[in-house]
Every structure is written in structure tokens, then in C-alpha cells.
N, CA, C, O and CB atoms as a CASP TS submission, in Angstrom:
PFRMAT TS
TARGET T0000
AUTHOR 0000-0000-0000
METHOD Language model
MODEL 1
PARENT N/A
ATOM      1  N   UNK     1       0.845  -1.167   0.000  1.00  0.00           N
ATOM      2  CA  UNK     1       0.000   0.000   0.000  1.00  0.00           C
ATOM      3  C   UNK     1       0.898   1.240   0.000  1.00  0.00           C
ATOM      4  O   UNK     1       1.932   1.338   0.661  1.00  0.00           O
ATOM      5  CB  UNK     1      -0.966  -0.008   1.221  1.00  0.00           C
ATOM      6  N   UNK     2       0.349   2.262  -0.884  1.00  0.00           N
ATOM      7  CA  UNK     2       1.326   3.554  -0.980  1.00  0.00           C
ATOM      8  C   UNK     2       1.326   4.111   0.365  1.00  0.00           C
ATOM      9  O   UNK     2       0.461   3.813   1.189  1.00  0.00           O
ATOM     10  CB  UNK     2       0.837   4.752  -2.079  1.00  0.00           C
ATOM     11  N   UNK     3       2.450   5.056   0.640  1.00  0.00           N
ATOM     12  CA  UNK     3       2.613   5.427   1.685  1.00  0.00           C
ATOM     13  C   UNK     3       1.211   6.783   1.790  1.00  0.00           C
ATOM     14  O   UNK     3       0.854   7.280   0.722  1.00  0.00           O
ATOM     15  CB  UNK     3       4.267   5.768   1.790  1.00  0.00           C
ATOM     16  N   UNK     4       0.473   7.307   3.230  1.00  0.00           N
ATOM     17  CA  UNK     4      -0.028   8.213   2.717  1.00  0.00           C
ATOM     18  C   UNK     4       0.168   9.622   3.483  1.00  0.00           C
ATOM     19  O   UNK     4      -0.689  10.478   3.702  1.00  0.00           O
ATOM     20  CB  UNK     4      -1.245   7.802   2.527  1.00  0.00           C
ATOM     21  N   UNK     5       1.172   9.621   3.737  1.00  0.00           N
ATOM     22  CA  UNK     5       1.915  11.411   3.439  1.00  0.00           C
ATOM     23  C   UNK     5       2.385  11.872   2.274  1.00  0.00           C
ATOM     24  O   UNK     5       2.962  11.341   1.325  1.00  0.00           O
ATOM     25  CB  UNK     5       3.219  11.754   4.191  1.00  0.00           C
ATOM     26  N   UNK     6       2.096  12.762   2.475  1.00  0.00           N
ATOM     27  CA  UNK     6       1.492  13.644   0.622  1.00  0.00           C
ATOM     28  C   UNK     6       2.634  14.023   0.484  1.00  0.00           C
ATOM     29  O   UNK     6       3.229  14.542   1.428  1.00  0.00           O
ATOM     30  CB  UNK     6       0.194  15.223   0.364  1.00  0.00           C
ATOM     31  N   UNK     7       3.186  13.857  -0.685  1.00  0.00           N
ATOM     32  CA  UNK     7       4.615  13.772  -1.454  1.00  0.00           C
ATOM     33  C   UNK     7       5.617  12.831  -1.333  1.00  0.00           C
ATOM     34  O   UNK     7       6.712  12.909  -1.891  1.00  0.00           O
ATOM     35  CB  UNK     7       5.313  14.783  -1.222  1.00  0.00           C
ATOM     36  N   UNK     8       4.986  11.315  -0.093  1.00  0.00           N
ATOM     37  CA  UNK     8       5.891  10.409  -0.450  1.00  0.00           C
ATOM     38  C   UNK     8       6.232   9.408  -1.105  1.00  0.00           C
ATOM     39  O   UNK     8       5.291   8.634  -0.926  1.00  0.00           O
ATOM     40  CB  UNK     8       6.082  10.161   0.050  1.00  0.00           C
ATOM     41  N   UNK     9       7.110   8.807  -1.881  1.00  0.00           N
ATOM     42  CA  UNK     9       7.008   7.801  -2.748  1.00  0.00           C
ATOM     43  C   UNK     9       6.875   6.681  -2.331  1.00  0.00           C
ATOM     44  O   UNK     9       6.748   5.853  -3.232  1.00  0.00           O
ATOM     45  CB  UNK     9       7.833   7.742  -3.455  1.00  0.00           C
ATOM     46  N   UNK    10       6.836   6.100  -0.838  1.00  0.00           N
ATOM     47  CA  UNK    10       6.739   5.051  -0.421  1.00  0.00           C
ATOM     48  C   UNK    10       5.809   4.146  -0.577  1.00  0.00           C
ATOM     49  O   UNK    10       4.774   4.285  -1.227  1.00  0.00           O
ATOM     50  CB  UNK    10       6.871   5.179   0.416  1.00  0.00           C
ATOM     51  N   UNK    11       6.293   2.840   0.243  1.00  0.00           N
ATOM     52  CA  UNK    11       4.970   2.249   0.380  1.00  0.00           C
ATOM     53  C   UNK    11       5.150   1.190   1.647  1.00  0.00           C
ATOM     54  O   UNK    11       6.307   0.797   1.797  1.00  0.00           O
ATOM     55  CB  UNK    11       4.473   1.495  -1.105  1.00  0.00           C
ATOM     56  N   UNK    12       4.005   0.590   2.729  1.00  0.00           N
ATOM     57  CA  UNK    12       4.184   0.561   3.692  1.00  0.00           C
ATOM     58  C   UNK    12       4.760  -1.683   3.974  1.00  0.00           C
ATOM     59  O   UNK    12       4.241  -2.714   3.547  1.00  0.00           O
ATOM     60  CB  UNK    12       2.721   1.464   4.311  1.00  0.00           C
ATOM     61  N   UNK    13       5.145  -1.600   4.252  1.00  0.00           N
ATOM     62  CA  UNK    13       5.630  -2.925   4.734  1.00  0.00           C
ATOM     63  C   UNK    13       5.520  -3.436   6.080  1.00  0.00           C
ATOM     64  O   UNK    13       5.887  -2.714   7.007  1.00  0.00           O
ATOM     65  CB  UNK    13       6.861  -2.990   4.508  1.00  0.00           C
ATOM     66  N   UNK    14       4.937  -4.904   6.368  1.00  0.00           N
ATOM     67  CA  UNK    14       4.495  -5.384   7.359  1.00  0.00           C
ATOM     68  C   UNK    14       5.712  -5.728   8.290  1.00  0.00           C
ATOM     69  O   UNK    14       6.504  -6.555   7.838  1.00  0.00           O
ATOM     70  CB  UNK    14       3.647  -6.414   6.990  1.00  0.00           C
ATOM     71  N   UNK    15       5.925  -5.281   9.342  1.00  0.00           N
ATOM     72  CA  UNK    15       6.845  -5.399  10.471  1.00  0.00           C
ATOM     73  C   UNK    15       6.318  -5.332  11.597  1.00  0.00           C
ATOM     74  O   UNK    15       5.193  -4.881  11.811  1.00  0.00           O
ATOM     75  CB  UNK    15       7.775  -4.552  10.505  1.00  0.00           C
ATOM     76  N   UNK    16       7.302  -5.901  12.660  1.00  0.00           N
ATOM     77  CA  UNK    16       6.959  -5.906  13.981  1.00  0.00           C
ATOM     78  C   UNK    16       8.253  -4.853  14.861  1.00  0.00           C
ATOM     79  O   UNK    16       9.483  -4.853  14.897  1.00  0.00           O
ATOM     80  CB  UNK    16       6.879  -7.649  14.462  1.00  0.00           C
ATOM     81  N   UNK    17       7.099  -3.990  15.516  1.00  0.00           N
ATOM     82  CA  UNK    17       7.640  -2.954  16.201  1.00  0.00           C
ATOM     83  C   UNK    17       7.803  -3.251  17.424  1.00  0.00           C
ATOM     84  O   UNK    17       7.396  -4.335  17.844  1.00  0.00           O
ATOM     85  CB  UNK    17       7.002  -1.883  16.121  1.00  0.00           C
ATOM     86  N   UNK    18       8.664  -2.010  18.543  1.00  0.00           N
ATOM     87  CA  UNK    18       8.459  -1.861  19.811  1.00  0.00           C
ATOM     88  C   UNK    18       7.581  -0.301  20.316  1.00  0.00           C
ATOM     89  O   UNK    18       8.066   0.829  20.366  1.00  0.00           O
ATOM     90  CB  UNK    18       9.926  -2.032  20.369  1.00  0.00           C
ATOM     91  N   UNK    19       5.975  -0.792  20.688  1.00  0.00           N
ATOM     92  CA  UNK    19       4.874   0.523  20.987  1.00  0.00           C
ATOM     93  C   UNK    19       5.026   1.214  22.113  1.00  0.00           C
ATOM     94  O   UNK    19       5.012   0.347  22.986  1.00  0.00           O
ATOM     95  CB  UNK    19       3.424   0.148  21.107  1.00  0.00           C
ATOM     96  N   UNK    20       5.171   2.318  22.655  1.00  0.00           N
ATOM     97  CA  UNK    20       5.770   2.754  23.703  1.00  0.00           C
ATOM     98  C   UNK    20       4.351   3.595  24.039  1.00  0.00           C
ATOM     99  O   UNK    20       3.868   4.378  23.220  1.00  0.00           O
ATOM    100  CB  UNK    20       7.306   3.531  23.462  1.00  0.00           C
ATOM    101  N   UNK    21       3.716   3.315  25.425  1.00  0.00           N
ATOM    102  CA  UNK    21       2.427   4.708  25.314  1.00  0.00           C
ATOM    103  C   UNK    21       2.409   5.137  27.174  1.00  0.00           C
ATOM    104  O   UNK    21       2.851   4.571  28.174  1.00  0.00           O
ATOM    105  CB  UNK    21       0.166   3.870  24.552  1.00  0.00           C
ATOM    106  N   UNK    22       1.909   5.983  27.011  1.00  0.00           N
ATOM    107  CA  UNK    22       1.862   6.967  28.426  1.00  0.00           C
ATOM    108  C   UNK    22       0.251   6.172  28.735  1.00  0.00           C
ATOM    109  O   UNK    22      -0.769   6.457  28.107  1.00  0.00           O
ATOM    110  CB  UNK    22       1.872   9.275  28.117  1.00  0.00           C
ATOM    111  N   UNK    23       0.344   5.031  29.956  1.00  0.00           N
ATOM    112  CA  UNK    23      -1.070   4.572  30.695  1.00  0.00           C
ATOM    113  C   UNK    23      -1.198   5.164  31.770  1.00  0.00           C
ATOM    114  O   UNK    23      -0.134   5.306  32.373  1.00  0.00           O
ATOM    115  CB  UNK    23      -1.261   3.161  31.055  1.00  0.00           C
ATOM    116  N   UNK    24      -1.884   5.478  32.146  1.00  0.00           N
ATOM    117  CA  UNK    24      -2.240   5.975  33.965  1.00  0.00           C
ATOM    118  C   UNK    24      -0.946   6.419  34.581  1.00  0.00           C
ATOM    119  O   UNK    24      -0.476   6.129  35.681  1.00  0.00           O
ATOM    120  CB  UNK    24      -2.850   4.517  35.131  1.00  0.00           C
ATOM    121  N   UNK    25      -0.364   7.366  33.404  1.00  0.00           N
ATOM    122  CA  UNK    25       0.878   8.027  34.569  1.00  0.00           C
ATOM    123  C   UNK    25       2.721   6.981  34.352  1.00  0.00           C
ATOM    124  O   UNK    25       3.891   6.956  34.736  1.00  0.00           O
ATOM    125  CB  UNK    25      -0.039   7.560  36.813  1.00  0.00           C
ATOM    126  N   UNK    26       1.874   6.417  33.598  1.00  0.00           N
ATOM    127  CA  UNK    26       3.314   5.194  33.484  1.00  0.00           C
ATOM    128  C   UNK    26       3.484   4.998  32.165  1.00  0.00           C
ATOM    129  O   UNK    26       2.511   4.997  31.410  1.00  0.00           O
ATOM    130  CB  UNK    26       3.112   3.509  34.177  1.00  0.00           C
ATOM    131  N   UNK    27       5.113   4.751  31.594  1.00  0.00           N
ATOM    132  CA  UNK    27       5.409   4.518  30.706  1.00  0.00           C
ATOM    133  C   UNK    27       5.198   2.855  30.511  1.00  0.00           C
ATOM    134  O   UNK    27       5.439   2.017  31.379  1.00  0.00           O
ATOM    135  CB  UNK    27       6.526   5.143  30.622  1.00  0.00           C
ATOM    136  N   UNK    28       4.747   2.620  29.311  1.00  0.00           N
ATOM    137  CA  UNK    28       4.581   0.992  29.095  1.00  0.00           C
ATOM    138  C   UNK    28       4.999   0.791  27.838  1.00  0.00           C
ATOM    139  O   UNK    28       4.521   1.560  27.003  1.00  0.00           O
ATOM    140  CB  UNK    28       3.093   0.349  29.235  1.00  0.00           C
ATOM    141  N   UNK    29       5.895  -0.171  27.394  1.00  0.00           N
ATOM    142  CA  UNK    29       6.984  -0.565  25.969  1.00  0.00           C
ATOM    143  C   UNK    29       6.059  -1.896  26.144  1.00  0.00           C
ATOM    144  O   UNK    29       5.820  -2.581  27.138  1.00  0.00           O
ATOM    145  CB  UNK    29       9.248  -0.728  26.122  1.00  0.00           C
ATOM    146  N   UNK    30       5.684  -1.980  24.955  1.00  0.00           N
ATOM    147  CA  UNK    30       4.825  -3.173  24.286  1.00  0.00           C
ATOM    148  C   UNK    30       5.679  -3.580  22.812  1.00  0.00           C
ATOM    149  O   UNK    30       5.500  -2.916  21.791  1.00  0.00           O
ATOM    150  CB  UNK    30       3.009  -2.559  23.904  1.00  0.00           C
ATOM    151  N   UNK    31       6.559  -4.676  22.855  1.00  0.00           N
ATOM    152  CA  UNK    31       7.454  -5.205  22.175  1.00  0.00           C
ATOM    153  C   UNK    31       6.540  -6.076  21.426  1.00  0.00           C
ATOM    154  O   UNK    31       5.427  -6.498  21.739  1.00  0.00           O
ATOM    155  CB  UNK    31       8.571  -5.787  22.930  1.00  0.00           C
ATOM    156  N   UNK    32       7.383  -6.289  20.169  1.00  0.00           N
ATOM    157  CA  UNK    32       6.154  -7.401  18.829  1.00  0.00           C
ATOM    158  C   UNK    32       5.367  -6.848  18.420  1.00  0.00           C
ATOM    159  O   UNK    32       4.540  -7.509  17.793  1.00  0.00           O
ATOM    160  CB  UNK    32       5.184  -8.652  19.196  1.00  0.00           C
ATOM    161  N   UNK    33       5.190  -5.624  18.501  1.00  0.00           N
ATOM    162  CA  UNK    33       3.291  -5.069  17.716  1.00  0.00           C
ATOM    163  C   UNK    33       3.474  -5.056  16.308  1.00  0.00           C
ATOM    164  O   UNK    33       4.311  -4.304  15.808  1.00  0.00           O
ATOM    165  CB  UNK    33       2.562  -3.118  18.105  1.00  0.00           C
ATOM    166  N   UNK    34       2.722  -5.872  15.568  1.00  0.00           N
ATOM    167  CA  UNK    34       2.689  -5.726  14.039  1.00  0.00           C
ATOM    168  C   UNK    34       1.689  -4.347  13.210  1.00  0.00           C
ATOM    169  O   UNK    34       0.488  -4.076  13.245  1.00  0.00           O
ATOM    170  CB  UNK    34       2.053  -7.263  13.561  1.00  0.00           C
ATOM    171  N   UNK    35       2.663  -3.826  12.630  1.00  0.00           N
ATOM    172  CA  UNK    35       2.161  -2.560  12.257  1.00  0.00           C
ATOM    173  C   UNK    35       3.102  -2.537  10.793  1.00  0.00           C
ATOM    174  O   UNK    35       4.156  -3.131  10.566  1.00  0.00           O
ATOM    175  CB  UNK    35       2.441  -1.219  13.538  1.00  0.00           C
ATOM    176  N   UNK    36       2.237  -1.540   9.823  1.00  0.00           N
ATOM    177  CA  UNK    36       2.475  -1.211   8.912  1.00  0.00           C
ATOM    178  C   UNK    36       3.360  -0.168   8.531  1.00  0.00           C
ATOM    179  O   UNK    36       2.749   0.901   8.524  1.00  0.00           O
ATOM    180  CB  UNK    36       1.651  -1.171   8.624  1.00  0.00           C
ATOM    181  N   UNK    37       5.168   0.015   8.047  1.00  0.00           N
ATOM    182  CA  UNK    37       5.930   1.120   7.989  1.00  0.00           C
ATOM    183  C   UNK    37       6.347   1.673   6.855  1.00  0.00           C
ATOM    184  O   UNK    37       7.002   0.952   6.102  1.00  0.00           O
ATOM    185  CB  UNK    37       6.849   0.959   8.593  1.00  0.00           C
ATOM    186  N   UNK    38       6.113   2.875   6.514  1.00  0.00           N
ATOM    187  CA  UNK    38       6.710   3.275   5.450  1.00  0.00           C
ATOM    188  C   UNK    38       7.934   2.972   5.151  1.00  0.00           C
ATOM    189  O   UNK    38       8.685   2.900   6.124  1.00  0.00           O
ATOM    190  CB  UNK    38       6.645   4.320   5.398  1.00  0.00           C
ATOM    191  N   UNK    39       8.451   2.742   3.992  1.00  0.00           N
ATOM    192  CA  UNK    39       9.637   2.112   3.517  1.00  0.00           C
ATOM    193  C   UNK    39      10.614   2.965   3.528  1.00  0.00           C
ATOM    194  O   UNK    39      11.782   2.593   3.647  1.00  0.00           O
ATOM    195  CB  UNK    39       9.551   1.571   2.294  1.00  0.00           C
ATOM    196  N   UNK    40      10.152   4.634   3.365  1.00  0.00           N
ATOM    197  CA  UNK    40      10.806   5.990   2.820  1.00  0.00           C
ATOM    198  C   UNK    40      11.052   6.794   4.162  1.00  0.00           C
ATOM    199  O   UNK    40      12.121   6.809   4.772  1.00  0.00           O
ATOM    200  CB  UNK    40       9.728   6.916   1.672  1.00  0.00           C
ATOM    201  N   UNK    41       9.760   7.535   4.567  1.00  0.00           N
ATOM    202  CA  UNK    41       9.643   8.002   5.571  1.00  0.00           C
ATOM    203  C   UNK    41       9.508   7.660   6.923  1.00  0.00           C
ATOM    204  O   UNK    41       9.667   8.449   7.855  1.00  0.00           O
ATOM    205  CB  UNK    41       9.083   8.440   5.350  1.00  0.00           C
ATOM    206  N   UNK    42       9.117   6.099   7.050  1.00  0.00           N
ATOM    207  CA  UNK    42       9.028   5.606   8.651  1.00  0.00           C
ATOM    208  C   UNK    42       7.712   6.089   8.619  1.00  0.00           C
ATOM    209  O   UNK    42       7.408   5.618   9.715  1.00  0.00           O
ATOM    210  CB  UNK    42      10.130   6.295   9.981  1.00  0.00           C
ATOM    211  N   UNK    43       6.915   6.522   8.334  1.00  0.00           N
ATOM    212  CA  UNK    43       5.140   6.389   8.855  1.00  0.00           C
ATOM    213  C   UNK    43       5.285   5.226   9.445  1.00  0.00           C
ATOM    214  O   UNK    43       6.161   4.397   9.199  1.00  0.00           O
ATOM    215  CB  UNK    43       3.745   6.287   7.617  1.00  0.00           C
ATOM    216  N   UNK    44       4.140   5.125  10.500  1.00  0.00           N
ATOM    217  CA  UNK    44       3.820   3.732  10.965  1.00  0.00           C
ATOM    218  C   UNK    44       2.849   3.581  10.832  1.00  0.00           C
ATOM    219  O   UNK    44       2.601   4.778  10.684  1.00  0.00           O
ATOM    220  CB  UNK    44       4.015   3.309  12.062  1.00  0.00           C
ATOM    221  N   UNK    45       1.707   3.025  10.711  1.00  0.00           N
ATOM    222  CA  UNK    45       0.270   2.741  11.169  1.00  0.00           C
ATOM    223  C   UNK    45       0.137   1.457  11.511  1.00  0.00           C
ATOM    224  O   UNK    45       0.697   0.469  11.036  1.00  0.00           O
ATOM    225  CB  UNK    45      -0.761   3.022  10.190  1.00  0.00           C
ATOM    226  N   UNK    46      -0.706   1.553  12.438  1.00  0.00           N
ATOM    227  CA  UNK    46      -1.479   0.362  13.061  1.00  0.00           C
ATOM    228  C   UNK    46      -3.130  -0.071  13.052  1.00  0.00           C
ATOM    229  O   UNK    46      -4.079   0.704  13.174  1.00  0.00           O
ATOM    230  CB  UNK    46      -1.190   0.522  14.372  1.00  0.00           C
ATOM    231  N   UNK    47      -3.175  -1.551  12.869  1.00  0.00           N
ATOM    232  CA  UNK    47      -4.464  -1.615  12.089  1.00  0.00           C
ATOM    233  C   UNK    47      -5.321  -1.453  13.273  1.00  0.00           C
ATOM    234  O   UNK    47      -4.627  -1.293  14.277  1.00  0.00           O
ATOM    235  CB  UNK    47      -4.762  -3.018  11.160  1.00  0.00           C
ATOM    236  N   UNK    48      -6.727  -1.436  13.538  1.00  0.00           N
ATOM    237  CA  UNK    48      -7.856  -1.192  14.334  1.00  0.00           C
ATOM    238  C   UNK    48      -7.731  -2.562  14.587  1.00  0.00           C
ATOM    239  O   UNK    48      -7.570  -2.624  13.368  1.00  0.00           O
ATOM    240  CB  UNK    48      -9.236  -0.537  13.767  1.00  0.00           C
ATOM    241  N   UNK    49      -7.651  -3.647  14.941  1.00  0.00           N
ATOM    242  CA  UNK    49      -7.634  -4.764  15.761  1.00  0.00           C
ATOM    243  C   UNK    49      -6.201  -4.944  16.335  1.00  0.00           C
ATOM    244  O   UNK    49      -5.813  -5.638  17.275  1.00  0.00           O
ATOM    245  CB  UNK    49      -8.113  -5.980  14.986  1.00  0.00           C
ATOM    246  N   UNK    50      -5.665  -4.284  15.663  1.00  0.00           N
ATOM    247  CA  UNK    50      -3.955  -4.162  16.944  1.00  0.00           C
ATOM    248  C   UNK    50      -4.270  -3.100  17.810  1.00  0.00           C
ATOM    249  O   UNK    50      -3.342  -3.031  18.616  1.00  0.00           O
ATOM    250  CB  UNK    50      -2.082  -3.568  16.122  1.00  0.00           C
ATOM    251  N   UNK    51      -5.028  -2.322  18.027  1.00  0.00           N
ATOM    252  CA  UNK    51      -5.300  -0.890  18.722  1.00  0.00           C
ATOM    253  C   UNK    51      -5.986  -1.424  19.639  1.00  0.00           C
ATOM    254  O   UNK    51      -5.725  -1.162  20.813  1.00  0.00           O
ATOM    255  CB  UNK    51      -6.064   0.345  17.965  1.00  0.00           C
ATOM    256  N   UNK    52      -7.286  -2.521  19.206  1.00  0.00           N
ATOM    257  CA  UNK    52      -8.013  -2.891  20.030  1.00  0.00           C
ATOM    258  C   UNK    52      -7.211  -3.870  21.058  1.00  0.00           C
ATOM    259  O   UNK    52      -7.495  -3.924  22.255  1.00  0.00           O
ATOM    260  CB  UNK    52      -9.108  -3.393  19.354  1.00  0.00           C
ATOM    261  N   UNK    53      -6.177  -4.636  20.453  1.00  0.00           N
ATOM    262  CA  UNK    53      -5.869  -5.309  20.984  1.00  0.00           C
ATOM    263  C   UNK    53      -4.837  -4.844  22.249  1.00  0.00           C
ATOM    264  O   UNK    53      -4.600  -5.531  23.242  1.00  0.00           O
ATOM    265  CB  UNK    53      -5.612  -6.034  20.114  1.00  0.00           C
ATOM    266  N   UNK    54      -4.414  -3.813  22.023  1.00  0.00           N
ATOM    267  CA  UNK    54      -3.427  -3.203  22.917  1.00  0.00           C
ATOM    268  C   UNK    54      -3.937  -2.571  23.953  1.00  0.00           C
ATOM    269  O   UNK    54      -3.261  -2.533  24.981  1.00  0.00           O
ATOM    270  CB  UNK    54      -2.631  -2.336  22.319  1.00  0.00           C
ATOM    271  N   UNK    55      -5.346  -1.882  23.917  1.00  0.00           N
ATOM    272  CA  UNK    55      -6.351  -1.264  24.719  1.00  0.00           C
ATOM    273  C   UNK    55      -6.566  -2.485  25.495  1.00  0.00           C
ATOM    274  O   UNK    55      -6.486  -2.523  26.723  1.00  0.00           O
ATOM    275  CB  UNK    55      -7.655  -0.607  23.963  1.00  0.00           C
ATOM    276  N   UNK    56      -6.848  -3.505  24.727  1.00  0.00           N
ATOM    277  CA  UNK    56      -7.461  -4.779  25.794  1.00  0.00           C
ATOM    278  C   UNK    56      -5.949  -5.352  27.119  1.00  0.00           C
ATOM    279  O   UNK    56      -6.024  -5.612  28.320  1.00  0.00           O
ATOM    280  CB  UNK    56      -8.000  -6.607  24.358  1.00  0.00           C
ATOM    281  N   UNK    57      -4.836  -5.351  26.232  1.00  0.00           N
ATOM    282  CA  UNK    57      -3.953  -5.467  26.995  1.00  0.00           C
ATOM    283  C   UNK    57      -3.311  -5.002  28.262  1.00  0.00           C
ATOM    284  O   UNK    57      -2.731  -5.633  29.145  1.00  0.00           O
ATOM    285  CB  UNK    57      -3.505  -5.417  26.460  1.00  0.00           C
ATOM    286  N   UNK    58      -3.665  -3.264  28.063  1.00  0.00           N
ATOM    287  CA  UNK    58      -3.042  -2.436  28.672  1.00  0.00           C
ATOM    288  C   UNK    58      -4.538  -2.393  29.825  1.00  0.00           C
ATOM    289  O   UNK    58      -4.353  -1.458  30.604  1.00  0.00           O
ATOM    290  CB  UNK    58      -2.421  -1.039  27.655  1.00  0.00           C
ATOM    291  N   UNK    59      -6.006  -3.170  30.156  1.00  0.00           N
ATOM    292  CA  UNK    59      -7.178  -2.458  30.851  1.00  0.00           C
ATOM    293  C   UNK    59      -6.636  -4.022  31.587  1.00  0.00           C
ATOM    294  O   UNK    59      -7.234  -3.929  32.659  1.00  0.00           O
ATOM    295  CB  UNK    59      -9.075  -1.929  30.005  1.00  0.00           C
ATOM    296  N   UNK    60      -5.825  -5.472  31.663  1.00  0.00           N
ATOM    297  CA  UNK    60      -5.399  -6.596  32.356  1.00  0.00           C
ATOM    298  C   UNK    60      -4.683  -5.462  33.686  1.00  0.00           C
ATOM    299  O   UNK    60      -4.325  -4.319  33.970  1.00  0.00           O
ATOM    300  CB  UNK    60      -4.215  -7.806  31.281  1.00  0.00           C
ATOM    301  N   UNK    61      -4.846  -6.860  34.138  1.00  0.00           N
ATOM    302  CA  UNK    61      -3.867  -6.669  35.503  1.00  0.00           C
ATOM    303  C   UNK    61      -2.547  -7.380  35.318  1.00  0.00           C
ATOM    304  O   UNK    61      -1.649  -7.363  36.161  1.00  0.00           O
ATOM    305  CB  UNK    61      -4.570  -7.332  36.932  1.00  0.00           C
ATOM    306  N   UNK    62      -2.489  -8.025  34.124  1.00  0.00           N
ATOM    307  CA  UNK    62      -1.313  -9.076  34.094  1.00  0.00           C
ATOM    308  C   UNK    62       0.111  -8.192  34.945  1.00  0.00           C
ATOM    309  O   UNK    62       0.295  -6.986  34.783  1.00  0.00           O
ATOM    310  CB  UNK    62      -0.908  -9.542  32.140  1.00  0.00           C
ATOM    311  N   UNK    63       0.760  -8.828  35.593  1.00  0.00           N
ATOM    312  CA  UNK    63       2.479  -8.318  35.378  1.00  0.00           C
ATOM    313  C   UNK    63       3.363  -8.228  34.353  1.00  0.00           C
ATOM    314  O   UNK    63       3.629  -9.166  33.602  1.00  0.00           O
ATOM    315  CB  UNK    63       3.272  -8.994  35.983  1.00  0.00           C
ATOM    316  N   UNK    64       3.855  -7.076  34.285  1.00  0.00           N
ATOM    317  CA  UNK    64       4.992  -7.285  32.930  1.00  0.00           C
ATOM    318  C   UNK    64       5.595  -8.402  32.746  1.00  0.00           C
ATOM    319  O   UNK    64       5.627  -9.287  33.601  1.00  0.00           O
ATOM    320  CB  UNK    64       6.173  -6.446  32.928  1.00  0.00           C
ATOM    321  N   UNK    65       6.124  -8.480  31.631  1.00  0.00           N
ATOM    322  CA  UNK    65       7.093  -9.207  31.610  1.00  0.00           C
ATOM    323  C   UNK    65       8.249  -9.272  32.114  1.00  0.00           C
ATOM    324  O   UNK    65       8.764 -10.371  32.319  1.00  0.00           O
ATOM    325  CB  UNK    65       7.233  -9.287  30.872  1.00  0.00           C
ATOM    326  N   UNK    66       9.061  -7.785  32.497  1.00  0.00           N
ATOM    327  CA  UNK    66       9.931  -7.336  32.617  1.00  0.00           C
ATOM    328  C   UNK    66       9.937  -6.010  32.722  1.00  0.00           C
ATOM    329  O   UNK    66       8.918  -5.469  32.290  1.00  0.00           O
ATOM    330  CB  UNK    66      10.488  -7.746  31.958  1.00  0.00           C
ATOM    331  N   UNK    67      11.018  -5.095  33.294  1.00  0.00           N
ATOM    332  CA  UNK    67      10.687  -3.965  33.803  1.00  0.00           C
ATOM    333  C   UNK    67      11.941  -3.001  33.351  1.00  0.00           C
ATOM    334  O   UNK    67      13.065  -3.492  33.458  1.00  0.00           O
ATOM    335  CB  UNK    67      10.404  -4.128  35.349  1.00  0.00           C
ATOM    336  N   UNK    68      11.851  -2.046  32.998  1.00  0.00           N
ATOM    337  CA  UNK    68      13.373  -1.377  32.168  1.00  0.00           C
ATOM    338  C   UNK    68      13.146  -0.027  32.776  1.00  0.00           C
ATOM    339  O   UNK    68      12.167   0.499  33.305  1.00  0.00           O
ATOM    340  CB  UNK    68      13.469  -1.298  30.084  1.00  0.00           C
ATOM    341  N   UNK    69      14.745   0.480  32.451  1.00  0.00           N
ATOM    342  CA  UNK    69      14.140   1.605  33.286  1.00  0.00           C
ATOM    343  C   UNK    69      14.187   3.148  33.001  1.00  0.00           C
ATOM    344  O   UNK    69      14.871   3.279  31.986  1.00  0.00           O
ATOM    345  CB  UNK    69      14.708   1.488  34.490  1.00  0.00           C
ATOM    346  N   UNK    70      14.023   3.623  33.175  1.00  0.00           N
ATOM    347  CA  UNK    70      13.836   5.094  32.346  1.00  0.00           C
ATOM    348  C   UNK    70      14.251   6.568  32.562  1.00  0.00           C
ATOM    349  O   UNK    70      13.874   7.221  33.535  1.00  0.00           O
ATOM    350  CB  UNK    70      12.608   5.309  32.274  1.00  0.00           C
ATOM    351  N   UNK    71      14.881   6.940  31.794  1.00  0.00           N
ATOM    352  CA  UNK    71      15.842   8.233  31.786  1.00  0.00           C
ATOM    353  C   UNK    71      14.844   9.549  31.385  1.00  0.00           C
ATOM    354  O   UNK    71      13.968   9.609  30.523  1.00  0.00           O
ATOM    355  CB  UNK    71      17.222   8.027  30.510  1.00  0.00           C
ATOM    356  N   UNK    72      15.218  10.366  32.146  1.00  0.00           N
ATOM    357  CA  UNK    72      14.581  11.634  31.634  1.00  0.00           C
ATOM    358  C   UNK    72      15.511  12.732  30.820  1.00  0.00           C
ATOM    359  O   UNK    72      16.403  13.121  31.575  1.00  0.00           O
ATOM    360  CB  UNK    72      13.990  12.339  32.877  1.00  0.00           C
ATOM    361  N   UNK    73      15.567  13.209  29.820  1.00  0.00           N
ATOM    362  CA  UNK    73      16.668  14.077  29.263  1.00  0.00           C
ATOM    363  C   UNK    73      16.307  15.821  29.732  1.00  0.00           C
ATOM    364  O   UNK    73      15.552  16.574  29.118  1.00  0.00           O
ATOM    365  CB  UNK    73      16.685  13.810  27.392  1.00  0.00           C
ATOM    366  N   UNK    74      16.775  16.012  30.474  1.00  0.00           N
ATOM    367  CA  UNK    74      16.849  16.872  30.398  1.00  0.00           C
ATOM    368  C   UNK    74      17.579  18.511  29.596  1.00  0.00           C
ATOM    369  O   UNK    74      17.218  19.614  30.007  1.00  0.00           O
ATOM    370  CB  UNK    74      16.825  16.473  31.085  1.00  0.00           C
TER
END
């Protein structure tokens, strides 16, 4: 699929990312998410059942997997 930021020649390729999102005050890295990347520019998109699926993930109580730890730049 063409990339769709306007003027790029790309087009997007199926890969697995690392999703990083701000939950309730906390940083959470969600490793493996399959999402769609521009070849040119790095767009990413993610389909509506990976969104759902990450919403469903992130509303568990599960424990991480693992815990890393995090720098602020000042």
C-alpha cells in the first residue's frame, strides 16, 4: 500500500515494532506489535484490531514481563 503522506514515494511494509504509550501516569513498551511502515519516511500505522488489541492489553492486571528503566533528558 502507498505510503499516505502527501509527497511520499513510499509504500508501507508489514513489520513488527516496539509501541511505547503513556497509561495511567506510566510509561509501558509493548514489544512485537505488528504494524504497517513506510519504507521511505518511517510512517507507521497500526491496524484497528492491533489498537483494540493493545487497549485490551493495557485495561489486564497481568504483570509485565519485565521492567526497564527510564531516563529523563533533560
Amino acid at each position: 500500500m502507498k505510503c499516505s503522506i502527501d509527497g511520499c514515494p513510499g509504500e508501507y511494509e508489514a513489520k513488527k515494532i516496539m509501541h511505547t504509550v503513556r497509561h495511567h501516569g506510566q510509561v509501558v513498551v509493548i514489544d512485537h506489535v505488528p504494524a504497517d511502515i513506510c519504507s521511505v519516511c518511517g510512517d507507521v500505522l497500526l491496524r484497528p484490531d492491533t489498537v483494540r488489541k493493545i487497549e485490551a492489553l493495557l485495561q489486564d492486571k497481568h504483570q509485565p514481563v519485565s521492567t526497564v528503566p527510564l531516563y529523563e533528558f533533560a
